[in-house]
LOSE-458333 format. One record per residue (C-alpha): x, y, z. Coordinates in pm, whole numbers, plus 50000, padded with zeros to 5 digits. Each point is the difference from the previous one (the first is absolute). Layout:
// LOSE-458333
<site><xx>X</xx><yy>Y</yy><zz>Z</zz></site>
...
This chain:
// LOSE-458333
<site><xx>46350</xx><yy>40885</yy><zz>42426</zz></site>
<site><xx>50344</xx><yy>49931</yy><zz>50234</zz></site>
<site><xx>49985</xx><yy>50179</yy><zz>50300</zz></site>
<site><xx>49571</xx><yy>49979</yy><zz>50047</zz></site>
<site><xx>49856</xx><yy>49880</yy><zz>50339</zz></site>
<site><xx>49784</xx><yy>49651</yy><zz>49903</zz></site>
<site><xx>49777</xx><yy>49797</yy><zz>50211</zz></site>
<site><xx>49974</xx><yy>49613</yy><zz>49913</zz></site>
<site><xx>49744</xx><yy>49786</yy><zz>50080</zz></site>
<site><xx>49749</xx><yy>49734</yy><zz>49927</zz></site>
<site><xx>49705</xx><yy>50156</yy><zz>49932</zz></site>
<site><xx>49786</xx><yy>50306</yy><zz>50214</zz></site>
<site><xx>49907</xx><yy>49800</yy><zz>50329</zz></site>
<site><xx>50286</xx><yy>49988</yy><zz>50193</zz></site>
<site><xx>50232</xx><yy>50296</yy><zz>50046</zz></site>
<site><xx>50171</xx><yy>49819</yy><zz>50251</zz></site>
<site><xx>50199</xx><yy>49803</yy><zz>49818</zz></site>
<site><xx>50082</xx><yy>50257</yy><zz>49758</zz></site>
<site><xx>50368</xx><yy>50078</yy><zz>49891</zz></site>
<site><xx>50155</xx><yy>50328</yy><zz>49911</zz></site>
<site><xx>50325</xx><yy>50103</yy><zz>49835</zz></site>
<site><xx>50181</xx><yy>50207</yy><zz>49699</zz></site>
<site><xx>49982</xx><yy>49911</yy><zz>49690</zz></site>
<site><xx>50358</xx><yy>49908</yy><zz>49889</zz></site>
<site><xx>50050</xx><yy>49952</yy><zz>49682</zz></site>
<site><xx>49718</xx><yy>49922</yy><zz>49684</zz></site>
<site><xx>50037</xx><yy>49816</yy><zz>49694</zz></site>
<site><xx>49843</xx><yy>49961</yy><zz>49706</zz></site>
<site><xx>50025</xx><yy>49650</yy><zz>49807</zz></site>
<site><xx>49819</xx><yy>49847</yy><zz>49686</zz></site>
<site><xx>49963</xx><yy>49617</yy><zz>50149</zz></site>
<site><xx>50086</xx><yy>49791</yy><zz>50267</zz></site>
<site><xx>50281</xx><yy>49891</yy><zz>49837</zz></site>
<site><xx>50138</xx><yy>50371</yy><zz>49959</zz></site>
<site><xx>49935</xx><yy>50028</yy><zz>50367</zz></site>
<site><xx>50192</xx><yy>49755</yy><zz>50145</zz></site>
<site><xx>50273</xx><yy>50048</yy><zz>49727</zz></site>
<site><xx>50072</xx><yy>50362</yy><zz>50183</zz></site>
<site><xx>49915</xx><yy>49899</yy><zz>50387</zz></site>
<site><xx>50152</xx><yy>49720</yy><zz>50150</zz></site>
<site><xx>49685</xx><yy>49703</yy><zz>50048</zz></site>
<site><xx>50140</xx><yy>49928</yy><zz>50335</zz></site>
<site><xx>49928</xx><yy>50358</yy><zz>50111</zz></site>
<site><xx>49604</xx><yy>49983</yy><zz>49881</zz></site>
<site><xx>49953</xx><yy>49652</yy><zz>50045</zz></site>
<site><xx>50220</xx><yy>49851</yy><zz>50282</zz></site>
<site><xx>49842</xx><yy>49644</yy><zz>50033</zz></site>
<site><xx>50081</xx><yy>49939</yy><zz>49640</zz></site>
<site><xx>50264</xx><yy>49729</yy><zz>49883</zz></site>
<site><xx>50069</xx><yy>50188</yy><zz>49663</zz></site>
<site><xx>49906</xx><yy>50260</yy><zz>49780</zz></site>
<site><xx>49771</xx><yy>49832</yy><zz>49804</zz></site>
<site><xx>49842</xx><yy>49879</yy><zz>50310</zz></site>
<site><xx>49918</xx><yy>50344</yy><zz>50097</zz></site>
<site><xx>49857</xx><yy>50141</yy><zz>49718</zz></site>
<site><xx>49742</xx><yy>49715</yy><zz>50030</zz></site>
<site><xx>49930</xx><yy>50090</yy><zz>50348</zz></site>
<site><xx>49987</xx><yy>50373</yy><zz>49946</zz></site>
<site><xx>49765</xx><yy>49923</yy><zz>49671</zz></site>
<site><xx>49771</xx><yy>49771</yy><zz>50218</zz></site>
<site><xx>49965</xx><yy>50271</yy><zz>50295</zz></site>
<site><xx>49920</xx><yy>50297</yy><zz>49708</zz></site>
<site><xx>49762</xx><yy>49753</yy><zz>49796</zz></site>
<site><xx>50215</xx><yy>50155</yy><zz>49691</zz></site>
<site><xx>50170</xx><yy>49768</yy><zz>49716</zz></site>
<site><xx>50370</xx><yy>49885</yy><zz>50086</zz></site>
<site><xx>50106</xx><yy>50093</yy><zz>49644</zz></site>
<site><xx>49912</xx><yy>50218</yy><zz>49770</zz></site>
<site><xx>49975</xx><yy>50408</yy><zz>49989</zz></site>
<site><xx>49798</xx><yy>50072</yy><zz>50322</zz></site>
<site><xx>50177</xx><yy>50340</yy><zz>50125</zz></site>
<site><xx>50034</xx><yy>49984</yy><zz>50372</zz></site>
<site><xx>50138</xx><yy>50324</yy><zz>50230</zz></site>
<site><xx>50123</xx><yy>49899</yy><zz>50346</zz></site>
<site><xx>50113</xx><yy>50240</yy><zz>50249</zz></site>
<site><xx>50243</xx><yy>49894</yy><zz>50288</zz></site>
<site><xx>49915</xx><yy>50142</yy><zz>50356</zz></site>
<site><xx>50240</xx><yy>50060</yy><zz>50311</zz></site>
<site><xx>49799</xx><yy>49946</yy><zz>50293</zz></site>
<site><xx>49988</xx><yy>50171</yy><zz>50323</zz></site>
């Protein structure tokens, strides 16, 4: 939900390197595809030559399918 207080982090053993911030924005998206049709790939996936290049890298780092119906909801988060 926008405006909720999140902590990020890579698993329960280290709150040290935790980050917090707001949650933004959300959005709701039936593939990949749909996904980076709405949000810019360079904004996601920075390292990225091209769009199609990203939605292999974001499929690879989810372990989802790059095409196909797979519905996907990403939030964006401001840090502080």
């Amino acid at each position: 939900m926008p405006g909720r207080t999140v902590e990020l982090r890579r698993g329960y053993s280290s709150k040290t390197d935790a980050l917090w911030g707001t949650v933004a924005q959300t959005l709701r998206a039936d593939s990949l595809e749909d996904f980076f049709d709405r949000v810019p790939f360079q904004t996601v996936m920075p390292t990225a030559r091209d769009r199609d290049e990203a939605i292999q890298m974001a499929a690879s780092i989810l372990g989802i399918s790059r095409v196909g119906p797979i519905p996907l909801f990403a939030f964006e988060v401001r840090f502080r």
